[in-house]
C-alpha positions as CSV (number, residue, x, y, z in Angstrom):
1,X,-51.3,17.4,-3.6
2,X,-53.3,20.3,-4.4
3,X,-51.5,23.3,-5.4
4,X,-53.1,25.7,-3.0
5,X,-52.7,22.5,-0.2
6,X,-48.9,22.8,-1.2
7,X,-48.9,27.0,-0.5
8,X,-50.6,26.6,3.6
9,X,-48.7,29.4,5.1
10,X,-47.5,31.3,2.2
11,X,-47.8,34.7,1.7
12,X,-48.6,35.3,-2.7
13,X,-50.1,36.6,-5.7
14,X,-52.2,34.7,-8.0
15,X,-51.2,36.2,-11.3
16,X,-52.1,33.9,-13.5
17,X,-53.7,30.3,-13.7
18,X,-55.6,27.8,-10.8
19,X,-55.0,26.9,-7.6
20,X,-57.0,23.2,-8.1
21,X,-53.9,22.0,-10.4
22,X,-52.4,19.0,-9.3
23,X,-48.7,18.8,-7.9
24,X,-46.2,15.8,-8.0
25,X,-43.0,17.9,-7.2
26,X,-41.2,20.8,-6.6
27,X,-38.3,21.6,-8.5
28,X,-35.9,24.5,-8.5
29,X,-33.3,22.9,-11.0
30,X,-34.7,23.6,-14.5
31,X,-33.3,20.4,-15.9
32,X,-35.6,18.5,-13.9
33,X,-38.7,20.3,-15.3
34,X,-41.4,17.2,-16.3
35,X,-45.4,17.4,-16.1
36,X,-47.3,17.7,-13.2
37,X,-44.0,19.8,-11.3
38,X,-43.7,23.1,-10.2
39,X,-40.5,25.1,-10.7
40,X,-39.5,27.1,-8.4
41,X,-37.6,30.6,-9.9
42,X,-34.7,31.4,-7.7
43,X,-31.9,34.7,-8.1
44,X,-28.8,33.2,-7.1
45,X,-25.3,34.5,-6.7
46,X,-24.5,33.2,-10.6
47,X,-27.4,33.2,-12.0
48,X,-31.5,34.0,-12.4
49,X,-33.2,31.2,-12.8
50,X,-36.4,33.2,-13.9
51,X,-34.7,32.9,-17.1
52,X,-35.8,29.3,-17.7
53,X,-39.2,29.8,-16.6
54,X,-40.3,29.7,-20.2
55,X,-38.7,26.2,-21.3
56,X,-40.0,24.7,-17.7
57,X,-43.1,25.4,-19.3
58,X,-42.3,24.4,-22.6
59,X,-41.3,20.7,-20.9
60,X,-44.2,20.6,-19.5
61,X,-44.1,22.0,-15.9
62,X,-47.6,23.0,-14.3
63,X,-46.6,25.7,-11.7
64,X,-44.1,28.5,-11.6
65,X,-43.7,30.8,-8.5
66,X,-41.4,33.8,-9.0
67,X,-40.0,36.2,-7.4
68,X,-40.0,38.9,-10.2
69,X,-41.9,39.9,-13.3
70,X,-41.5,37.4,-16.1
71,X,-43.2,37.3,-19.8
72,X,-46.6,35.8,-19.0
73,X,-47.2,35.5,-23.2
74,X,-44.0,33.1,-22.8
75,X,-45.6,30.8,-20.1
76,X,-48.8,30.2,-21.4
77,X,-51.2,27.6,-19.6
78,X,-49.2,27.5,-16.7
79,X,-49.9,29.0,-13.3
80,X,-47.8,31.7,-11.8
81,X,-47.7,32.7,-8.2
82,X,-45.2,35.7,-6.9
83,X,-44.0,35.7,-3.9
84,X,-41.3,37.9,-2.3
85,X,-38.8,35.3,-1.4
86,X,-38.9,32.1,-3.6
87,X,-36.3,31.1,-1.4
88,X,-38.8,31.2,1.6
89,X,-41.7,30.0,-0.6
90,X,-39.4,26.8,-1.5
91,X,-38.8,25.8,2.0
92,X,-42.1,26.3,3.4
93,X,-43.6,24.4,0.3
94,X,-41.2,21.8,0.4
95,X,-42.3,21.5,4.2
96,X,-45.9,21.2,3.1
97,X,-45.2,18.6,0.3
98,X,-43.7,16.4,3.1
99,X,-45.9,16.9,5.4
100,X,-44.0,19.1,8.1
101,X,-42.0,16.0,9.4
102,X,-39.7,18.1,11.5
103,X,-43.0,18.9,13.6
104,X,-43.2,15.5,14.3
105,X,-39.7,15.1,16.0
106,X,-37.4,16.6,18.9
107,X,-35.7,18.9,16.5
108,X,-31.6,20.5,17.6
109,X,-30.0,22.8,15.6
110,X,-26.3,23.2,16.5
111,X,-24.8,26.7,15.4
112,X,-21.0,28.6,15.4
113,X,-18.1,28.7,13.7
114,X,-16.1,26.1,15.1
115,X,-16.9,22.4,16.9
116,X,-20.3,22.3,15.0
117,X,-19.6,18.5,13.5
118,X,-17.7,17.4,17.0
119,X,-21.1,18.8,18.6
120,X,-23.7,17.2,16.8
121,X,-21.5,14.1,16.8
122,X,-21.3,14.0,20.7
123,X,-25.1,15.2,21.0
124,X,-26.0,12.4,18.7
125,X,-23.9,9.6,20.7
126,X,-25.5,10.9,24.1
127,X,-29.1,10.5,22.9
128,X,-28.7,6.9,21.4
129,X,-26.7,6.0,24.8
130,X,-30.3,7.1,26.4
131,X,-32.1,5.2,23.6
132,X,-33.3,7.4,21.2
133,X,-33.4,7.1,17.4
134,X,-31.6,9.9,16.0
135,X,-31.1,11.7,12.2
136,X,-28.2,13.6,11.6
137,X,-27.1,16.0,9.3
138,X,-24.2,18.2,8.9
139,X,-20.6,18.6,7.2
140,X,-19.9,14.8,7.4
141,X,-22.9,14.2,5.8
142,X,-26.7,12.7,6.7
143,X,-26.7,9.8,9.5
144,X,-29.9,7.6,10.1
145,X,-30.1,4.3,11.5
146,X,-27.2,2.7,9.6
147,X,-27.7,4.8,7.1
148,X,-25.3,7.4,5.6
149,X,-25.5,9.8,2.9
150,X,-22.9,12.7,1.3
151,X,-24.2,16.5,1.6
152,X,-23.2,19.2,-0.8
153,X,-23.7,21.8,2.0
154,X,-23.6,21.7,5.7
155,X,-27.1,22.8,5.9
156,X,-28.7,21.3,2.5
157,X,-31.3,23.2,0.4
158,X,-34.6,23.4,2.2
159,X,-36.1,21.0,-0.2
160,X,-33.7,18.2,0.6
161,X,-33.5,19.5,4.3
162,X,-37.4,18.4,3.9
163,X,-36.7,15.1,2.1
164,X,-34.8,14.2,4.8
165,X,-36.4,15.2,7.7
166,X,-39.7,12.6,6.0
167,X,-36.9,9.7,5.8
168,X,-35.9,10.1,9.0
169,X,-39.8,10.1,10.4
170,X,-40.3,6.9,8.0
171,X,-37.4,4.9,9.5
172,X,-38.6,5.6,12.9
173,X,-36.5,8.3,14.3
174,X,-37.8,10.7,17.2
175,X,-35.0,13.1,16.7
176,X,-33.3,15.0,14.0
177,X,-30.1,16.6,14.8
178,X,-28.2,19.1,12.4
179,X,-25.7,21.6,11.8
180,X,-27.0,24.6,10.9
181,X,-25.1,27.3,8.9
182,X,-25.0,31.4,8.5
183,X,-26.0,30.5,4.8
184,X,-28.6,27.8,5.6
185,X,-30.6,30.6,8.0
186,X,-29.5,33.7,5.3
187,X,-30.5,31.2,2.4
188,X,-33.9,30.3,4.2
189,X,-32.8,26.5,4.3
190,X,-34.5,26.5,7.3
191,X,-37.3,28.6,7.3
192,X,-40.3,27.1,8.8
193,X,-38.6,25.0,11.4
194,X,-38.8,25.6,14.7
195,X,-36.2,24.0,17.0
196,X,-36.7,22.2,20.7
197,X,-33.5,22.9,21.5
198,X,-31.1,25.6,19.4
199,X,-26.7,25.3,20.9
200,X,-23.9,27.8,19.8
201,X,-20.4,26.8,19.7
202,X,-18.6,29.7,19.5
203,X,-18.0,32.6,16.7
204,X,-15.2,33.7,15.1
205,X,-14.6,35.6,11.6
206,X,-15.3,33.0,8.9
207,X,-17.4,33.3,5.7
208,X,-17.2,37.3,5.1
209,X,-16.7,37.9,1.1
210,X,-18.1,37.7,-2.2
211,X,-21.7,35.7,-2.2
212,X,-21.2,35.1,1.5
213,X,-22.0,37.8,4.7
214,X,-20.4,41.4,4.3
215,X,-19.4,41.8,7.6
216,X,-18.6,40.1,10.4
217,X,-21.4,41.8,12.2
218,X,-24.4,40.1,9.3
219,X,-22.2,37.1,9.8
220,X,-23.2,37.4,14.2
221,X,-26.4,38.1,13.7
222,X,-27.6,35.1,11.2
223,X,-26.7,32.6,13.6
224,X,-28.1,34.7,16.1
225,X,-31.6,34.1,14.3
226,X,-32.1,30.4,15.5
227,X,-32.5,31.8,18.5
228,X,-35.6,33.1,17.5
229,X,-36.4,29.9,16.2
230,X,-36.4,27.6,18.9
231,X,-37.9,26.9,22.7
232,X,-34.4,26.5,24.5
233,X,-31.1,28.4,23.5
234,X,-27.7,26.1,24.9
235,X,-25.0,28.6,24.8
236,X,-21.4,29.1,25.3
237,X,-21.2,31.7,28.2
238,X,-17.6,32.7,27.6
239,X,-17.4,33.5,24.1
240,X,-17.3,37.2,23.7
241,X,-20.0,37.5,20.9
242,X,-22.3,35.5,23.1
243,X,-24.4,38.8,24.3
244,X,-24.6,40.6,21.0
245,X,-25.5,37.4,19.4
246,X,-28.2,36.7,21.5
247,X,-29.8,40.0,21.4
248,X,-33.6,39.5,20.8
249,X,-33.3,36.1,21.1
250,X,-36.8,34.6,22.3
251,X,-36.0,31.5,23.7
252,X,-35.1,30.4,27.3
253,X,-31.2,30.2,27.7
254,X,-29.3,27.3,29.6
255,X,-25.2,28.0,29.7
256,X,-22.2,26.3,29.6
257,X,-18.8,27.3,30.0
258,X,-15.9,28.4,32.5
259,X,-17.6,31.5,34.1
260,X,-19.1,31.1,37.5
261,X,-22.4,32.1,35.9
262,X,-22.7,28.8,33.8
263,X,-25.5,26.7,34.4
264,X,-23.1,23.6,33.4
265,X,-19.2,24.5,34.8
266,X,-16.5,22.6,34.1
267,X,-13.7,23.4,37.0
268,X,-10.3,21.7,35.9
269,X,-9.8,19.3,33.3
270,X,-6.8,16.6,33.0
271,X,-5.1,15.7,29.6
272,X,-5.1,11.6,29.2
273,X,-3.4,9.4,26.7
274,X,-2.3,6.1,25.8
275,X,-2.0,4.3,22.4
276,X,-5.8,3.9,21.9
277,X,-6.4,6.8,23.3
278,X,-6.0,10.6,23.1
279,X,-8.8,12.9,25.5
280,X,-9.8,14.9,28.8
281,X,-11.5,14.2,31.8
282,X,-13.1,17.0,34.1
283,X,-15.6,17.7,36.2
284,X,-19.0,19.6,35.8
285,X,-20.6,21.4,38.7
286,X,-23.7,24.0,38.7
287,X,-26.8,22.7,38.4
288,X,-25.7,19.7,38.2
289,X,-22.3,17.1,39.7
290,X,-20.4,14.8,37.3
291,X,-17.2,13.6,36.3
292,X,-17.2,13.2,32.5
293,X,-14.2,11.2,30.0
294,X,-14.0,12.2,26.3
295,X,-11.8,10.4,23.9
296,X,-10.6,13.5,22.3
297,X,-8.1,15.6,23.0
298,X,-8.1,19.4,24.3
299,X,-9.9,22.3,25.5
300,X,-12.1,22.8,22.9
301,X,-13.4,18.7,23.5
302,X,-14.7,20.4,26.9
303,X,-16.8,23.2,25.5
304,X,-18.2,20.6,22.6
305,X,-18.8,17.9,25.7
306,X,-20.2,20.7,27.8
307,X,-22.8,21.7,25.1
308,X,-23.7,18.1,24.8
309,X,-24.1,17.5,28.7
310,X,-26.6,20.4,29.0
311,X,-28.4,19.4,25.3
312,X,-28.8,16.2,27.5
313,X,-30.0,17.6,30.8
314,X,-32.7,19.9,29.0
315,X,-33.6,16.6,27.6
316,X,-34.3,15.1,31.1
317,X,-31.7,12.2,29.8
318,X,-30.1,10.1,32.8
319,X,-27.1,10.7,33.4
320,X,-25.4,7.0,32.7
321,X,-26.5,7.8,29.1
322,X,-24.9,11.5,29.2
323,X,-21.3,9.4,30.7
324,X,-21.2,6.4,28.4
325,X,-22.0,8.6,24.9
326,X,-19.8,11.0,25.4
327,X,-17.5,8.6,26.8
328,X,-16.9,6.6,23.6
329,X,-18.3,9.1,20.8
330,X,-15.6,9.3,18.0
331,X,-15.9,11.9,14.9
332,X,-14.8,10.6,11.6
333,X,-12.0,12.9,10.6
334,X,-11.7,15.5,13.3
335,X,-9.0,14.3,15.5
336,X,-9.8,10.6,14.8
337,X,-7.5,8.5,16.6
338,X,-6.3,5.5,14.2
339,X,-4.8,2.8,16.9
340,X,-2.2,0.5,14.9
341,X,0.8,0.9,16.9
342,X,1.3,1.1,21.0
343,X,4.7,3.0,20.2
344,X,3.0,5.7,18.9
345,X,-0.1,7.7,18.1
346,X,-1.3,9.0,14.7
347,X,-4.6,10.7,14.2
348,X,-6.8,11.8,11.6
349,X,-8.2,15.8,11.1
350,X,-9.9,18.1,8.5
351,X,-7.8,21.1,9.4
352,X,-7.0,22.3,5.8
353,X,-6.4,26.4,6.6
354,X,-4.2,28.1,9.2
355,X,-6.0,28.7,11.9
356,X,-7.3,25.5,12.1
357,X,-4.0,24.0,11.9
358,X,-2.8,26.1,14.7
359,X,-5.5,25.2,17.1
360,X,-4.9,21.4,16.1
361,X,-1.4,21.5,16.9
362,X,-1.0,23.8,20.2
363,X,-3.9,21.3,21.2
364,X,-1.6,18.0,20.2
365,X,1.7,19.7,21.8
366,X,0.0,19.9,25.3
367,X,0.1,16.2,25.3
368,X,4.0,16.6,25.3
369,X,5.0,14.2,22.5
370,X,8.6,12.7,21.6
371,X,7.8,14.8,18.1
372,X,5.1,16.2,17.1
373,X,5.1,15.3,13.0
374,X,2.3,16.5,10.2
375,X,1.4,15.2,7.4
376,X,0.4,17.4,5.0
377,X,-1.1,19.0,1.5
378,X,-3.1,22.0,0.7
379,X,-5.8,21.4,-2.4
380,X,-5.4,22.8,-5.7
381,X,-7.2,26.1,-7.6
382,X,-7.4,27.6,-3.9
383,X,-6.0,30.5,-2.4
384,X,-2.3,30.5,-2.1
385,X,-2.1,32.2,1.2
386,X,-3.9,28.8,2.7
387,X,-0.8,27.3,1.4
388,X,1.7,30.2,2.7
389,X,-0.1,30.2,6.2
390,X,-0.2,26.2,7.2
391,X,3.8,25.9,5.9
392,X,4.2,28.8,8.2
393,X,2.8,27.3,11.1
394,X,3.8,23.7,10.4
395,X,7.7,25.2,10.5
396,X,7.1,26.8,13.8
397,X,4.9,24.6,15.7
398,X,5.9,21.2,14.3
399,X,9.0,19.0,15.2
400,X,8.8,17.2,11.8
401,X,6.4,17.6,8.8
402,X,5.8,15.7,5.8
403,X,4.8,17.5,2.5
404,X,2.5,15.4,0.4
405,X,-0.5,16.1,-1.8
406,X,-4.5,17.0,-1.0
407,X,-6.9,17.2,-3.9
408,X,-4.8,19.0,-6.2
409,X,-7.5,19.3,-8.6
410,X,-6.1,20.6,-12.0
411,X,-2.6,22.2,-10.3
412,X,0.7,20.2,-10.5
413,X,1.4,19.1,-7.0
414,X,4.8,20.2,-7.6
415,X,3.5,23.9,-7.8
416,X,2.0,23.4,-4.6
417,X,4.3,22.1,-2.4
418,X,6.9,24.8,-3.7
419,X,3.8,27.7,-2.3
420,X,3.7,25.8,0.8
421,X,7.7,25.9,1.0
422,X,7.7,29.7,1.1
423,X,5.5,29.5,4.2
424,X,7.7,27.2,6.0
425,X,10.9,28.9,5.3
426,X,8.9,32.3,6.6
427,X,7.7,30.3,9.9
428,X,10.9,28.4,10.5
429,X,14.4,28.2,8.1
430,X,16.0,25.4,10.2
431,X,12.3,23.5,10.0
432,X,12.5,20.0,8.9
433,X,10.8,18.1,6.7
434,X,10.5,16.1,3.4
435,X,8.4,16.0,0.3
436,X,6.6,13.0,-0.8
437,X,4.1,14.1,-3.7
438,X,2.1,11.0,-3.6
439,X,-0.2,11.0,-0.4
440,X,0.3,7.4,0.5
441,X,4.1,7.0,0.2
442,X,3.7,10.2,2.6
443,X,1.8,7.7,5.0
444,X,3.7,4.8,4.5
445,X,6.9,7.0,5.6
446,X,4.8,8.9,8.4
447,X,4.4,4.5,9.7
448,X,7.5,3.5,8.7
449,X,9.4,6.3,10.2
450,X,7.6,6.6,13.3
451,X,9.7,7.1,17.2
452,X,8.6,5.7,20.2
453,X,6.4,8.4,22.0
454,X,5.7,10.5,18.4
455,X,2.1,12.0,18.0
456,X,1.5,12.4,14.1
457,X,-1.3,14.4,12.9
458,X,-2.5,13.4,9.4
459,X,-4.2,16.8,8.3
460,X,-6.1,18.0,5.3
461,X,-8.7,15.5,4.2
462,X,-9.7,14.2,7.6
463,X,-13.4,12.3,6.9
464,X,-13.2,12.5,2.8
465,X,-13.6,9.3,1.2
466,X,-11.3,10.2,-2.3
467,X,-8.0,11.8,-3.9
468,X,-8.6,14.6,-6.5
469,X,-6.3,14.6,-9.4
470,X,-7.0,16.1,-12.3
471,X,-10.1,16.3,-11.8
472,X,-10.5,12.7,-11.2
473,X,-11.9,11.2,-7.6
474,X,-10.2,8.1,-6.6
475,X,-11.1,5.9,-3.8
476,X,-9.0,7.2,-0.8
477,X,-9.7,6.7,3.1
478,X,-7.6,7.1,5.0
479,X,-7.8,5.1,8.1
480,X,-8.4,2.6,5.7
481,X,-5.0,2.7,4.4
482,X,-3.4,3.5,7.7
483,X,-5.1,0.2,8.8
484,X,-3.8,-2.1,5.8
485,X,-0.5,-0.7,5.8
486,X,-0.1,-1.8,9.9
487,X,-1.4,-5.1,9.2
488,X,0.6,-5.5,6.2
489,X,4.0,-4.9,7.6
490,X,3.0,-6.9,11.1
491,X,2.9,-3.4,13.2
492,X,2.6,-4.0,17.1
């Protein structure tokens, strides 16, 4: 592609060089720099990465585009365009290079702080119910037709975002769902995309420090921006930030919620479980009538279902298709129900900081188990006070808990457990529990040690795929294990 085909729609300065160079790539990691590429100078958090412009050229590289002044006598031959944002310039190109795919599909962003995976996960299993071919990406990772793929961030750098988006289009999809992050719209992962359909969850104080937002109040109004990115804004009507997060929005609003108001109501939900399964029903009035059944337990499976129903009614999807995928959608890892015994349940989840773990088990204790039992870690070369808080509420909430490891990374899982100790005697000095370093002896007891009626919560690692010691990732699933173990001991 033609260098200035590769810059439709952004705004530069020549400085030095042609615009009838021919590009192969875009880069923005200088150890990929090659001929016929064009590197990409970004300012991050850690470091500028104008200061490898010079040896990108040096390997060859045929473009730059910077954001700042560099040494033009150091890039000799090469062209260089400025820009004010490379970050901007990167996704826009990167759109360009793979020719605007998301402008070819339905696209949904899902946005908040909580419920974004369970979301996009339910969203996802309601379109392919109505038969259409959906890409997702998120936390979990990238989903296409069969396919699945690990993601360093929720919302992946715009140039991957882009990648994907053009794999999707070639295997067929018509839809591309994702997640879509305070960082990925601050970062500009997702400038130049405009969205069909953009939801929000719900907001709460998350991501406010160093190389993140500074206030809660930046944090509100990035998410607020997809809505002024896309044609149709699903939102939660009850959450309290809802109005100031909205404000200039452009887009035409459809609600959800509890409040009168809502477009899509839900008027009384019931609690249901048995050994294979652990959900709510309810009932949805406004513009629309329907009784709807999710497999996953408590209040905040109603607001993720709601967002889903109206995502599907904005769609114009029947409503058999909005029943039967929310119906049967399952999430790896957040609350995943892993059925090996009818005596009792134990379930699978990603809560791995207190507040997570709080709304995890005040959700589980509704169900009214025989015990309510946790197993559970906190990772290593992390905040201690992640450690202090979930012993603190495991003490008070739980009726048993089991202490194992997480990824303890380089810290002694001793260490850890001893942190996590001071937490529990602070929530609860008559708590029970027991330590079992090694993660599965800790599920082998949690099986083996099971009462009729318990409901065990396996916490911590929920859809990850390895153990972390030392360093080292080892193969380690979870449900996997769970699975084995059952068969191997003859569990009924």
């Amino acid at each position: 592609m033609k260098l200035e085909q590769l810059l439709e729609g952004v705004s530069y300065t020549l400085v030095q060089g042609s615009l009838e160079l021919d590009i192969e790539d875009i880069i923005y990691d200088s150890r990929k720099a090659a001929p016929g590429r064009l590197f990409v100078c970004i300012v991050g958090t850690q470091r500028d990465s104008h200061d490898y412009a010079a040896q990108c050229v040096a390997d060859g590289v045929t473009a730059l585009v910077v954001q700042h002044d560099i040494d033009l006598s150091t890039v000799p031959g090469a062209a260089v365009l400025k820009v004010e944002s490379s970050r901007y310039a990167l996704a826009l190109m990167s759109g360009n290079l793979f020719g605007n795919p998301s402008r070819r599909m339905t696209m949904i962003g899902v946005t908040g702080t909580k419920g974004k995976t369970t979301t996009t996960h339910m969203i996802k299993s309601v379109l392919e119910a109505a038969g259409r071919k959906v890409g997702m990406i998120g936390t979990n990772g990238i989903y296409f037709l069969g396919h699945h793929q690990e993601t360093a961030n929720t919302t992946p750098e715009s140039y991957e975002l882009q990648k994907t988006f053009r794999e999707f289009l070639d295997a067929g999809c018509d839809t591309a769902l994702m997640e879509v992050s305070s960082q990925g719209l601050m970062m500009d992962r997702v400038a130049g995309i405009h969205y069909d359909i953009g939801v929000f969850t719900n907001l709460s104080p998350d991501h406010i420090g160093p190389g993140e937002h500074k206030t809660f109040e930046e944090y509100r109004s990035w998410k607020g921006q997809l809505f002024k990115r896309c044609d149709v804004g699903v939102v939660n009507i009850d959450d309290e930030n809802t109005e100031a997060l909205l404000e200039g929005h452009t887009c035409k609003l459809v609600t959800y919620g509890r409040d009168e108001k809502a477009d899509y109501r839900e008027t009384g939900y019931e609690l249901l479980r048995t050994h294979d399964f652990l959900g709510v029903k309810f009932h949805v009035t406004g513009k629309d009538e329907m009784d709807v059944k999710v497999n996953m337990p408590g209040e905040f499976s109603v607001y993720n279902a709601l967002a889903a129903l109206a995502v599907g009614k904005v769609l114009g999807l029947p409503d058999q298709a909005i029943h039967d995928g929310l119906g049967k959608c399952v999430v790896k890892g957040r609350v995943e129900l892993v059925p090996i015994s009818k005596k009792f349940t134990i379930l699978l989840d990603y809560a791995h900081n207190e507040v997570s773990t709080e709304s995890l088990l005040t959700t589980l204790r509704a169900y009214k188990p025989h015990r309510l039992v946790v197993v559970f870690g906190c990772g290593g070369n992390r905040s201690k006070l992640r450690r202090y808080g979930m012993g603190e509420i495991c003490a008070k909430m739980a009726d048993f808990s089991i202490l194992t490891e997480d990824n303890n990374r380089f810290e002694k899982v001793e260490d850890i457990l001893a942190d996590i100790r001071v937490g529990m005697n602070k929530g609860n000095p008559d708590a029970k529990f027991v330590e079992i370093p090694d993660r599965l002896d800790a599920l082998h007891y949690a099986v083996d040690h099971a009462q009729e009626g318990d409901l065990i919560a396996v916490i911590g690692k929920g859809h990850e795929t390895y153990r972390d010691r030392e360093g080292v990732k080892t193969p380690f699933l979870e449900r996997e294990l769970l699975e084995e173990y059952a068969q191997q001991i003859g569990l009924e």
